[in-house]
C-alpha positions as CSV (number, residue, x, y, z in Angstrom):
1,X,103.4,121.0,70.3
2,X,100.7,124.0,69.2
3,X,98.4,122.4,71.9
4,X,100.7,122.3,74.4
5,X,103.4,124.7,74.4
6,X,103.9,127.7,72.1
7,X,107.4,128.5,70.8
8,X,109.5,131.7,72.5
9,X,112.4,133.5,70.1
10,X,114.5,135.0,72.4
11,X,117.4,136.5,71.7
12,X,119.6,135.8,74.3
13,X,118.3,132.6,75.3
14,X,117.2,131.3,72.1
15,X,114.4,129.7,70.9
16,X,112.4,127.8,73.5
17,X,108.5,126.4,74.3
18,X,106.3,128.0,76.9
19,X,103.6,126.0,78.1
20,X,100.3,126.5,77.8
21,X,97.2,126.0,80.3
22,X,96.8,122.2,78.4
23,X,100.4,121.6,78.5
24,X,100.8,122.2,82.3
25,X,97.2,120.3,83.0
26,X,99.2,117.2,80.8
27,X,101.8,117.1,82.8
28,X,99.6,117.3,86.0
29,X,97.8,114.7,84.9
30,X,100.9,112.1,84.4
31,X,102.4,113.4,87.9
32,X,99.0,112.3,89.5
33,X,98.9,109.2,87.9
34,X,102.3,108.1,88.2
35,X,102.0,108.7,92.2
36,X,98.6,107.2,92.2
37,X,100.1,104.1,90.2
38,X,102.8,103.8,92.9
39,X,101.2,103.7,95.6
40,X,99.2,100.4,94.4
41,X,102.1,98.3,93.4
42,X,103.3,95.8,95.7
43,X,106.8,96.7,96.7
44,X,110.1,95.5,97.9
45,X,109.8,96.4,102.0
46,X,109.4,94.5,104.7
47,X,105.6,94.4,104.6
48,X,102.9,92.5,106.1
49,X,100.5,90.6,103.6
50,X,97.5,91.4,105.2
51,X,98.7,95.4,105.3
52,X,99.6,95.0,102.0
53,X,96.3,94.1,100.4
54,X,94.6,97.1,102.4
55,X,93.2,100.7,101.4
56,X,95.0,102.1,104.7
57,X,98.5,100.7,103.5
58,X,98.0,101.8,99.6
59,X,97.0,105.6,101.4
60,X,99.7,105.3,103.9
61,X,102.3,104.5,100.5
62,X,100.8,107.4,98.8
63,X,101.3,109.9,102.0
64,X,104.7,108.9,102.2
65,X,105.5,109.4,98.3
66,X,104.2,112.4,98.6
67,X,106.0,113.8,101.4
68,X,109.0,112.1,100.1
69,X,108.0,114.7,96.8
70,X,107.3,117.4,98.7
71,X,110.7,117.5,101.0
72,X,112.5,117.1,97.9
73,X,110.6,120.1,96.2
74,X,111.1,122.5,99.4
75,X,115.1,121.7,99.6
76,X,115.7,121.5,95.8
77,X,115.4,125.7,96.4
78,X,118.1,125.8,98.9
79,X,120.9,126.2,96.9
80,X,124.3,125.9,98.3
81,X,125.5,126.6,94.5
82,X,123.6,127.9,91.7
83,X,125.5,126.8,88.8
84,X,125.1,129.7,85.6
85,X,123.0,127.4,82.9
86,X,121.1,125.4,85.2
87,X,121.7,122.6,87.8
88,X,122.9,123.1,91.2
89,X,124.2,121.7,94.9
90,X,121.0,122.0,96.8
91,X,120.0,120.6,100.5
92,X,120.1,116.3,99.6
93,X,116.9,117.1,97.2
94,X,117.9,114.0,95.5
95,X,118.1,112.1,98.3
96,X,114.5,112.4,99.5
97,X,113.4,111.0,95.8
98,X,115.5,108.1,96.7
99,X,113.5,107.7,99.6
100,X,111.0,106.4,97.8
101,X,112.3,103.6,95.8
102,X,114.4,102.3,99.5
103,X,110.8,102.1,100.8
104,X,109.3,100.7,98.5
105,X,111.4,99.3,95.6
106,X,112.4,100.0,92.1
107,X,109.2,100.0,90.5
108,X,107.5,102.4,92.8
109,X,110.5,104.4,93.7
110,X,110.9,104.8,89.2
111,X,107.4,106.3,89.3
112,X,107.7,108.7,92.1
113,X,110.8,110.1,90.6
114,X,109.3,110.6,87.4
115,X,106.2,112.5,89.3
116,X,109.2,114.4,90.2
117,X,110.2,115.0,87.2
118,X,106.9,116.2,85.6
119,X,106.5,118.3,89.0
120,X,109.7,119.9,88.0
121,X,109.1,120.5,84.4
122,X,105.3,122.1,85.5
123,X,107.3,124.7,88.1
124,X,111.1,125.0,86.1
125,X,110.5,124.0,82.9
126,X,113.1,125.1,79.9
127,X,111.8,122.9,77.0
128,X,113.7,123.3,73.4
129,X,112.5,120.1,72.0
130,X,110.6,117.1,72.9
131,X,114.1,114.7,73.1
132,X,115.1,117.8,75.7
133,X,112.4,117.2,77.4
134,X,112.2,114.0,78.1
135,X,116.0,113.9,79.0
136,X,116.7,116.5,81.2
137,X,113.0,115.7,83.0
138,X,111.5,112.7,82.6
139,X,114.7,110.4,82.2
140,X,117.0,112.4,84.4
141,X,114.9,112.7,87.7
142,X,113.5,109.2,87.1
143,X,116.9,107.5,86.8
144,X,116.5,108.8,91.0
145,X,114.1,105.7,91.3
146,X,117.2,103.5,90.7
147,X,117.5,103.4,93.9
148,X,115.1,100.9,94.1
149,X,117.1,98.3,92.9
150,X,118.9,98.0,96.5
151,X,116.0,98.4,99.0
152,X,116.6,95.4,101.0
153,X,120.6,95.4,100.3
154,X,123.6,96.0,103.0
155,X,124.0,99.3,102.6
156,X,121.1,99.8,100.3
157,X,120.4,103.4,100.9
158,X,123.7,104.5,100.5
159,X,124.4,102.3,97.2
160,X,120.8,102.7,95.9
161,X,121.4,106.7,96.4
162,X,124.7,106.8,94.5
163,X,123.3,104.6,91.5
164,X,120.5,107.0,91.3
165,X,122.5,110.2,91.3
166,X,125.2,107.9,88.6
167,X,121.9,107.3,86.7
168,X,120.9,110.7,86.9
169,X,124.1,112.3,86.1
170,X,124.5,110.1,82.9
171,X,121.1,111.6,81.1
172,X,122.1,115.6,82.2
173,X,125.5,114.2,80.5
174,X,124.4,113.6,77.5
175,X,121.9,116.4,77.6
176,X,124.4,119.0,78.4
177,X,126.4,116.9,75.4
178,X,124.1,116.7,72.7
179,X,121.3,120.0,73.6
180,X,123.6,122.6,75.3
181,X,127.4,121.5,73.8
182,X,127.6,124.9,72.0
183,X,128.1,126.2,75.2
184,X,131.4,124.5,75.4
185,X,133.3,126.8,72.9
186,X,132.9,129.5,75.4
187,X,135.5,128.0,77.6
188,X,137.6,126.5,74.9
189,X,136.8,122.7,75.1
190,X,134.8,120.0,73.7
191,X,130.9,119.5,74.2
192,X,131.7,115.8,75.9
193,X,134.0,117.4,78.2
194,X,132.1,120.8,79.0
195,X,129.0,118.4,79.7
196,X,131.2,115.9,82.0
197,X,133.0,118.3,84.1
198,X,129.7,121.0,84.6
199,X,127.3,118.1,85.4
200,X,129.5,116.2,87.2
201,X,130.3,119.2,89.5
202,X,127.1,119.9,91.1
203,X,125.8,116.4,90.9
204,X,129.1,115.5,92.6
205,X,129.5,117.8,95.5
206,X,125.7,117.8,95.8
207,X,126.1,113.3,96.4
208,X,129.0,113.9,98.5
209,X,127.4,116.2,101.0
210,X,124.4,114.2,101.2
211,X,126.9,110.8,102.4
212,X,128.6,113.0,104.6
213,X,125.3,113.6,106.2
214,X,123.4,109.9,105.8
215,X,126.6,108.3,107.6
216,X,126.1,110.0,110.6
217,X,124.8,107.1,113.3
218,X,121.7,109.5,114.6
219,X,121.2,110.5,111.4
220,X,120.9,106.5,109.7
221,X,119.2,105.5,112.6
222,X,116.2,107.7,112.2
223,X,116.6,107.0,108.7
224,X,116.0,102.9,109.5
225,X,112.9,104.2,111.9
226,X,111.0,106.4,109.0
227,X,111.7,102.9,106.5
228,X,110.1,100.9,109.1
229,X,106.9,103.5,109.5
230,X,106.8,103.6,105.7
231,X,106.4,100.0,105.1
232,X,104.9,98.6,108.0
């Protein structure tokens, strides 16, 4: 990772990579393509062929990605809880990844999450190995596009949003198991356990707040209106 990254010894944190200038322009590079990519796949929504095959409907997917990104970014730093090693309940941040795959299915939804993911790692990142990495980045935040999978469902934002925080929550799981488990000792229980009951927390309180908030009539109504902007 010499190109890339450069390793950190730090005593109280432990060994960790720093990115360098190439690593962050890498991971700029995938977040751009992946949302580029996205926006030229034909989705799931109720689209009309003739929109579909346009410049002015790829753009308009693209816009709406993006915003999608963005509104997740903004939120994920309000923090109703800040949980001590990372992680935290913050203002439906998740939801607004799911957004993407509702919209516009599971392939393009997958992609914008990762973009997520690599926009997260270039602004937060904590990297102690590749595996790391890709876990608690790549594979956590793009389990989000799950929701994608139940775009044109009953219920299909609620279900799709809850499969992507389940999808989410089982990669920080096993991070939190098999990266961060020495942790556990600390309060007297196993790495399995300690990564279960710490991930499931926030990820928890974090996905029921945001169905407390989606159910509200106004609230899934407007939700309804934006799909039908997005994909029409």
């Amino acid at each position: 990772m010499s190109v890339f990254a450069e390793k950190v010894i730090d005593p109280e944190w432990g060994n960790y990579f720093e990115l360098k200038p190439a690593g962050y322009v890498l991971i700029i590079l995938v977040m751009i393509a992946a949302l580029l990519f996205a926006s030229r796949l034909k989705g799931s929504g109720k689209t009309d062929g003739a929109s579909a095959r346009t410049g002015r409907f790829h753009t308009k997917r693209l816009i709406f990605s993006a915003a999608a990104m963005a509104l997740a970014y903004v939120t994920s730093y309000i923090k109703l809880v800040d949980m001590p090693m990372g992680g935290s309940v913050t203002l439906l941040s998740m939801f607004f990844i799911c957004l993407a795959g509702y919209w516009y299915g599971f392939k393009a939804g997958l992609l914008v999450a990762v973009a997520y993911g690599c926009l997260q790692l270039v602004t937060e990142p904590y990297i102690i190995s590749i595996p790391q990495l890709l876990t608690d980045y790549i594979l956590a935040f793009g389990a989000l596009g799950l929701s994608g999978l139940f775009s044109n469902k009953k219920h299909g934002l609620l279900i799709g949003y809850l499969a992507g925080v389940a999808g989410r929550f089982v990669f920080s799981f096993l991070s939190g198991m098999i990266f961060f488990g020495s942790y556990a000792a600390a309060y007297n229980m196993i790495a399995p356990a300690y990564s279960f009951i710490y991930n499931g927390a926030y990820l928890g309180l974090e996905a029921l707040l945001t169905v407390i908030v989606v159910m509200i009539p106004p609230v899934n109504k407007a939700l309804r209106s934006v799909k039908n902007m997005a994909v029409t």
